[in-house]
N, C-alpha and C positions, 0 to 999 in steps of 0.2 A: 634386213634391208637398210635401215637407219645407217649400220655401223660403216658397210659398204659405201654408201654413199659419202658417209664422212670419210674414208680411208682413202675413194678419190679424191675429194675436196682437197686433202691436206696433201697427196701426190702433186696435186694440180699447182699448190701453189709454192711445194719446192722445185717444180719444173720453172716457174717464173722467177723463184728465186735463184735458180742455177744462172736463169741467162744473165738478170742483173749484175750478178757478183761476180760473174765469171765470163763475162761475153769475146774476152781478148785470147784465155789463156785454156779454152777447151774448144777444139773445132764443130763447126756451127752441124756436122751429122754427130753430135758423138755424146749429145747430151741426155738424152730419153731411147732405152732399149726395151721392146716389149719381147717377153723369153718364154721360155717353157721349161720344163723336170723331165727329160724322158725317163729317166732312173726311176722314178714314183709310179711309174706303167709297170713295174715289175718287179714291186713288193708284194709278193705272197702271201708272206704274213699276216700280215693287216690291213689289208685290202689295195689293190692295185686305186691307184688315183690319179686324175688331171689333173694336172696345176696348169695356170697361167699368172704372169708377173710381171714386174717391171723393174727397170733400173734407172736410177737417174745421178748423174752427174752433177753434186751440189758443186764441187768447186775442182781445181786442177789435182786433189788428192783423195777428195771425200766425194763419195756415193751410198747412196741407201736404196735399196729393194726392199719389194716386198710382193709375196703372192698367194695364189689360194689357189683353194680348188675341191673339188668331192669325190667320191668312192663310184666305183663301179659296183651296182647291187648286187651281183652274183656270178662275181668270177671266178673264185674261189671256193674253200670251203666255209667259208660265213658268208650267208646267205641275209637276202633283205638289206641290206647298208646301208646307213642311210649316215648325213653328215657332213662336218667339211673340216679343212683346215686352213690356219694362215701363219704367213712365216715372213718376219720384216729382219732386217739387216742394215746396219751401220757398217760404212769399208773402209778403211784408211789403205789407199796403195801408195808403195815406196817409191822415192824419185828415182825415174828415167829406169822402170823397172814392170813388170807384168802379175808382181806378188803383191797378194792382200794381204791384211787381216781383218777379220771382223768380230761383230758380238751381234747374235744374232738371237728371236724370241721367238720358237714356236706353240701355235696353239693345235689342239685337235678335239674335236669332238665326235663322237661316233657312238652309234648303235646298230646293233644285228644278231642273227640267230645264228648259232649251231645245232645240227641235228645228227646225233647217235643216239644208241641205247648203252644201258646196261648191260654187265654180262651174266648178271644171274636174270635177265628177262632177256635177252637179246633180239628177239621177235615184236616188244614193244620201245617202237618209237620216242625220242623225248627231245626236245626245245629247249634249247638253252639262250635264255634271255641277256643279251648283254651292253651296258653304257659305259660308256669310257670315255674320261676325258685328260690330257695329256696336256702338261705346259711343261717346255722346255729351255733352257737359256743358256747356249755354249759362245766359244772361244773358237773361231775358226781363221784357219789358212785357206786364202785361194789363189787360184795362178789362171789367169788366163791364155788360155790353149791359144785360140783366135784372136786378134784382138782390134774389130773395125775393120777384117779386112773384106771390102767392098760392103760394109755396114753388117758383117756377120759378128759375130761376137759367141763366145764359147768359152765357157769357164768350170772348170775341177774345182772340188771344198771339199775337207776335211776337219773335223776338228772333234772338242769334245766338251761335255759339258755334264748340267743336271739335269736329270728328268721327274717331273711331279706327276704321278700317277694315280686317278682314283676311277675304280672300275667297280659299279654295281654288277651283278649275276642273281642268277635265278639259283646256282649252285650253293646248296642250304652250309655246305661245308667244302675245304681243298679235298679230304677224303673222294667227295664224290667224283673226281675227276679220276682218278686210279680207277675206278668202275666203270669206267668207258670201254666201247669195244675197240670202234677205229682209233680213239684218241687218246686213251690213256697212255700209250708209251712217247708222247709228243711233246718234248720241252718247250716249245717253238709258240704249239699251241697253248700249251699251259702258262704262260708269261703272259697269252692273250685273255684267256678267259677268267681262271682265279680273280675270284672280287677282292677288295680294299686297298688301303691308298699305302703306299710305295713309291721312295724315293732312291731312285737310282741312278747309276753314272749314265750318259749319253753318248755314243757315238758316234758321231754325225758327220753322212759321207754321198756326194751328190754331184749334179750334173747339171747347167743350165746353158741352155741353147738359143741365142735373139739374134734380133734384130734392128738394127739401130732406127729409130722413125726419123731422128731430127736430131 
């Protein structure tokens, strides 16, 4: 709660700093957009999640977001979800142009269960305990699809980057994961559940959809 509230605070007061700096050369709807991720509705993988965001217009080139949000408990096959994530962005857009770049930070925290058996018990049920926490840091392009038009806003990203991975499990070994009944043939799943910490590339590929407030 602490950090949220800090994370508005310091929103709030680059929202006052946009108008200062920039009160002639950015139109008075186009400075604060509050948005959403419909794309995060439709991670499978790692749990469908809501986001909500914002954007704000520091100055006629520079913008920064940033937003969060949490898991859906059981929408999927990981069950119990419990969590959230936050994801802040730096944008420099090109003159008289619709393309970004950016460098962006995301965090994730998450825990939940899965439940299979074994295939030498397959009749006895088992719980697979899992923490996971995810920090990432990429390079992205964005191009604004929409841009203000009648205060909508709509923007594509791509990019890529690093991902810091550490995942506690209940899974005493990776062996034990091959001895799954539903799961063991699931790469998808197995990048989820396997414990220990892994650093790997990032692909990072999204969608956000606002609203201009002011």
């Amino acid at each position: 709660m602490r950090a949220i509230r800090f994370i508005g605070l310091f929103l709030l007061f680059l929202l006052g700093f946009s108008k200062v700096a920039a009160a002639d050369s950015i139109p008075k709807k186009g400075r604060m957009a509050l948005q959403i991720a419909p794309l995060a509705l439709l991670d499978f993988n790692n749990g469908s999640c809501y986001k909500l965001g914002t954007e704000i217009r520091l100055t006629k080139s520079f913008y920064v977001s940033a937003d969060g949000g949490g898991y859906f408990r059981n929408f999927n096959s990981l069950k119990n979800m419990k969590g959230g994530n936050l994801d802040f962005r730096l944008k420099y857009r090109f003159p008289h142009s619709n393309s970004l770049i950016s460098i962006s930070y995301f965090y994730k925290k998450q825990s939940f269960e899965y439940h299979d058996a074994y295939v030498e018990e397959p009749d006895i049920p088992i719980t697979v305990y899992t923490r996971k926490i995810v920090n990432c840091i990429s390079l992205n392009y964005e191009y604004k699809l929409v841009n203000n038009y009648r205060g909508i806003v709509v923007s594509a990203y791509a990019g890529l980057g690093i991902r810091f991975r550490d995942v506690k499990s209940s899974f005493e070994t990776h062996h034990d994961f091959d001895r799954l009944v539903k799961g063991g043939d699931s790469q998808s799943l197995y990048l989820v559940l396997i414990p220990g910490e892994k650093t790997w590339l990032n692909l990072n590929l999204g969608l956000r959809v606002g609203c201009y407030l002011f």
